[in-house]
N, C-alpha and C positions, 0 to 999 in steps of 0.2 A: 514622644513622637514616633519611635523607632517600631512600639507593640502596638501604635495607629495605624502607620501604614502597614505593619505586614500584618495585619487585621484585616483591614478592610480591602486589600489588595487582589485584585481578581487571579494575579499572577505571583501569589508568594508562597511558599510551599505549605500553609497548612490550609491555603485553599484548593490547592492543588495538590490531591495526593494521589492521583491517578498516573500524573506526568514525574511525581518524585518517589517513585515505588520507595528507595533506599531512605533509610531513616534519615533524615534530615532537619536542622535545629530549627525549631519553633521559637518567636522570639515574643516569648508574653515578658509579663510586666520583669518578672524579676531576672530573666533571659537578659532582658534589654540594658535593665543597670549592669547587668555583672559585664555585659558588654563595654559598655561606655567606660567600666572602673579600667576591665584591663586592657583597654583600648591605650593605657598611659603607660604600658607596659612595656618590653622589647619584645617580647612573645605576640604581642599583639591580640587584637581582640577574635579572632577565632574566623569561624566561618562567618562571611557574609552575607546578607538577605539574597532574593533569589527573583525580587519584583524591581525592576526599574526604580521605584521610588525607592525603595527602602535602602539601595545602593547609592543614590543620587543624595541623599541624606549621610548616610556612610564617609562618603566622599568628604564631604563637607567638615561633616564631623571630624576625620581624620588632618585635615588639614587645619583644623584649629587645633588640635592636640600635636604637631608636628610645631606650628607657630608658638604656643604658648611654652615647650619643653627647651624649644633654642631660642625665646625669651628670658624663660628663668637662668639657663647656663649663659646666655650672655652676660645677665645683670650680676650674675652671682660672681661668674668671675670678675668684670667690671667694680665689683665690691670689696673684694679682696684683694686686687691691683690697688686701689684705694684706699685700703687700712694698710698695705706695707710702704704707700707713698705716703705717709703722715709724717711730723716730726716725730723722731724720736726722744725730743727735747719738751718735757713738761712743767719745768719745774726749776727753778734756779741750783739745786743741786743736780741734776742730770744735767745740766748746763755742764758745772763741774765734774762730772766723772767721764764725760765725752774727748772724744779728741778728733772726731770730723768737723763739725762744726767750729769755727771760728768768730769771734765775737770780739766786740771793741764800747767802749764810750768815748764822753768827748772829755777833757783835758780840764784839769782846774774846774771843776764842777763837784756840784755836794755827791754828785756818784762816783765818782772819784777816789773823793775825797773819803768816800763809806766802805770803798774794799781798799784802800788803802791803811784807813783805818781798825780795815777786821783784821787785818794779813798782820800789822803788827800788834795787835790781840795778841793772836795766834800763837806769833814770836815770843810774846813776853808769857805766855803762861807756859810755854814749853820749855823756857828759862826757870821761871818757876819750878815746873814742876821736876826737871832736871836737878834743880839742888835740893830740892824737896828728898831725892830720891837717893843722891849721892851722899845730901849731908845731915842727913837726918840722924837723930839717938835711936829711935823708933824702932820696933823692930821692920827692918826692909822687907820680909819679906810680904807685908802688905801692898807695896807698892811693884809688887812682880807682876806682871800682866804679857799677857802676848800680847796686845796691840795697842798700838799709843791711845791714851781716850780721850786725846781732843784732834779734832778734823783738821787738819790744812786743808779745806774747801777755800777760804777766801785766799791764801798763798797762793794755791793754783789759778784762780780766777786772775788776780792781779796779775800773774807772771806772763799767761795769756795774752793779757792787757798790754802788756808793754811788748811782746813779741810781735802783736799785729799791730801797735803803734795806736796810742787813741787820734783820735781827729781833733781837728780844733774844732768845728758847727755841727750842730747838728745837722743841719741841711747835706753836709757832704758826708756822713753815714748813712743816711737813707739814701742818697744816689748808690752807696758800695751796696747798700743791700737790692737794690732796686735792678743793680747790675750785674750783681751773681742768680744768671740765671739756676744754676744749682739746688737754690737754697740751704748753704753752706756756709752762710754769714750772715751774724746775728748784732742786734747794736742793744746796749744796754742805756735807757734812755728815761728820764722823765716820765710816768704814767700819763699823765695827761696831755703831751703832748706829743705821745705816742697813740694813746686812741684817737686824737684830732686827726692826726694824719692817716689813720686806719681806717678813719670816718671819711674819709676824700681821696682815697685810692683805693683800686680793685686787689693792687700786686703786692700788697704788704698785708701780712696776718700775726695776730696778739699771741703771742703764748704765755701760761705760766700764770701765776698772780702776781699783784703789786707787794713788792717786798721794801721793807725798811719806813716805812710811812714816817711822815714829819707833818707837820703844820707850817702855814706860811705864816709870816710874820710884819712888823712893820716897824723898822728899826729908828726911835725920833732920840735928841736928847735929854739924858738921864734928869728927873725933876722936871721934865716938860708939861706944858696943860695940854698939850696935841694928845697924851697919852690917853689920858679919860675923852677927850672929846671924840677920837678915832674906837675907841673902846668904845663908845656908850652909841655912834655909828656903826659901827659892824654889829652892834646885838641888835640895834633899828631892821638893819636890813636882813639878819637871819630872821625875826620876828614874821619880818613881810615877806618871807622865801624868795629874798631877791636870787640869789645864792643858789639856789637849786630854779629858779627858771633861766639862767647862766646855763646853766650844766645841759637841763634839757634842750636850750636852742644851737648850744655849739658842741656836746657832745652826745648829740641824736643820733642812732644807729639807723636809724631811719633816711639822713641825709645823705646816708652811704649811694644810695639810689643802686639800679640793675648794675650785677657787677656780671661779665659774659661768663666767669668763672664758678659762680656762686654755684650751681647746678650740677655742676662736675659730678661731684659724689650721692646727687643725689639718686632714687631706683626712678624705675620705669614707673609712671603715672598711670590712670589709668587713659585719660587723655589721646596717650601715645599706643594705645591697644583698640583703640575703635576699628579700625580698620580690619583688626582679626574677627571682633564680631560684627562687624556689618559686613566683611566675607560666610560667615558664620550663617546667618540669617539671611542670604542670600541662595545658599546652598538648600539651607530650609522649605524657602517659598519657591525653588526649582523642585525641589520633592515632591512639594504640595501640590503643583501643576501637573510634575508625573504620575502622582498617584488618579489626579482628575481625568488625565491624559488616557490610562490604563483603562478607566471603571467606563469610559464614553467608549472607545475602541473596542473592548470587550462586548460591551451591549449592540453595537454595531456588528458585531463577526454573526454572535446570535440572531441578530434579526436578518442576516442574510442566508443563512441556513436553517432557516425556520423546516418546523415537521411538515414532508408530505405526504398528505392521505391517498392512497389507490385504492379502488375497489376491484377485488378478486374474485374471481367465480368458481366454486369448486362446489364441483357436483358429486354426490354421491353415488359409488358403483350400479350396477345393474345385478338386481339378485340374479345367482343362477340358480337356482332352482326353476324361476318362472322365465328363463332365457331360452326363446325358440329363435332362432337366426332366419327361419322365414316368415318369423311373423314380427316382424318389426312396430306394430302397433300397440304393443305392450305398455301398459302403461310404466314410468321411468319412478323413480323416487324424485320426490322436488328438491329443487334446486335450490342448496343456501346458499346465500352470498354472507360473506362476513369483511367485515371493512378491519386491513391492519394499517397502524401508524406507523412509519418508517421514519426513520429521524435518526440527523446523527451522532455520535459517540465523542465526546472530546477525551 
């Protein structure tokens, strides 16, 4: 648009080269892009056109390269602000090697009862392996090592555990987490009825995978016929995917519905940048009018200073040779007239 108007511009310097003696940029095709590239520059794009339009387009132009540069710097840093405010916690061992974050379960429950049971693992193979190393025939120094190689991850977890006190309900560790605005406290809980609740609040978020997986079960007595009968029941209903349309109607990620948060992290849409190009195309279709504006006004200046014709009379001398002063009735040389067009100079 930019080698349009100062093209067709009655007023832009390569139609005008009378008025711009000094060399001055021409902006054909390839003028134009290299314009627009370094227009996104801090140098800037250079000299500007010389015709009302082509400035009026200019303008425009610069202002959506001004919008769009503290667009990107806003969203970028926006972005970055947002990956250093994530958890640092990914993974039930970063759980472990942490010491900001505080975390609890509830009390006499199988989770409980699973880091209580890794923690004295832990214990009994470092027993082990402690006499292993003391009293062995062997030669020791196979068992020389710089670093213990088995983890106290679940020692530390449990010690945790009992320093911030488990809860008795679940119900009142989601209120602790719900109420450290911080997010600094973390509840170690049932999978599934932790995504339940994840699925019906905005202000709680899943981290990490499901670890320790068990199966439920259904405890009848020993020799019972309930056994087969509930057996030959639960394979009926996994046959007919009762079991998984369960899962899809109460743990839909779907039912979550609009959370006001959800959005946070996300960029700029394009959505939210209409306004810069319907500024944009605005400045356009004011160009467009200048340039109209220019080529009527122009044609208008010319038809008011149109060429005028005079006719001049210039006669040719009088020979002297045949020049007698008292005899006046000599015949003269004829009279040319010659017609000049006077007209003026822009």
């Amino acid at each position: 648009m930019l080698w349009l108007l100062d093209r067709y511009s009655p007023y832009s310097a390569q139609n005008n080269a009378d008025k711009y003696p000094e060399t001055c940029r021409i902006f054909t095709l390839k003028e134009s892009f290299w314009f627009a590239l370094t227009s996104f520059t801090p140098q800037g794009g250079g000299e500007a056109p010389k015709a009302l339009s082509g400035r009026t387009l200019v303008a425009a132009y610069w202002l959506f390269v001004v919008l769009m540069l503290a667009t990107f710097t806003a969203n970028l840093a926006a972005f970055l602000t947002v990956e250093r405010m994530q958890s640092p916690v990914q993974s039930l061992e970063a759980l472990a090697r942490q010491a900001k974050i505080k975390f609890t379960t509830t009390r006499d429950t199988s989770i409980y009862e699973y880091f209580f049971n890794m923690a004295r693992a832990e214990d009994e193979l470092f027993r082990v392996w402690k006499e292993l190393t003391l009293n062995s025939t062997t030669d020791q120094s196979k068992y020389r090592v710089w670093d213990y190689p088995i983890k106290e991850q679940y020692t530390h977890i449990l010690q945790v555990i009992e320093d911030t006190g488990p809860v008795a309900t679940a119900e009142e560790a989601f209120k602790m987490v719900l109420d450290n605005t911080d997010g600094e406290f973390a509840f170690i809980h049932d999978a599934a009825q932790i995504r339940y609740e994840l699925y019906h609040s905005c202000y709680l978020s899943e981290v990490g995978e499901p670890f320790a997986e068990q199966p439920y079960a259904i405890a009848v007595q020993q020799g019972s016929y309930l056994q087969e009968e509930l057996s030959r029941a639960i394979l009926e209903l996994q046959k007919e995917r009762y079991f998984e349309s369960l899962l899809a109607k109460f743990w839909n990620s779907s039912a979550r519905g609009y959370c006001p948060n959800d959005d946070e992290s996300e960029g700029i849409t394009l959505q939210s940048l209409g306004g810069v190009f319907i500024a944009t195309l605005i400045g356009l279709v004011l160009a467009l009018l200048a340039l109209g504006i220019e080529v009527m006004y122009n044609k208008r200046v010319g038809a008011g200073n149109r060429s005028v014709v005079q006719d001049i009379n210039i006669k040719q001398p009088v020979n002297m040779k045949n020049f007698d002063p008292n005899n006046m009735d000599l015949p003269m040389d004829r009279e040319k007239i010659s017609r000049i067009s006077v007209a003026p100079v822009y």
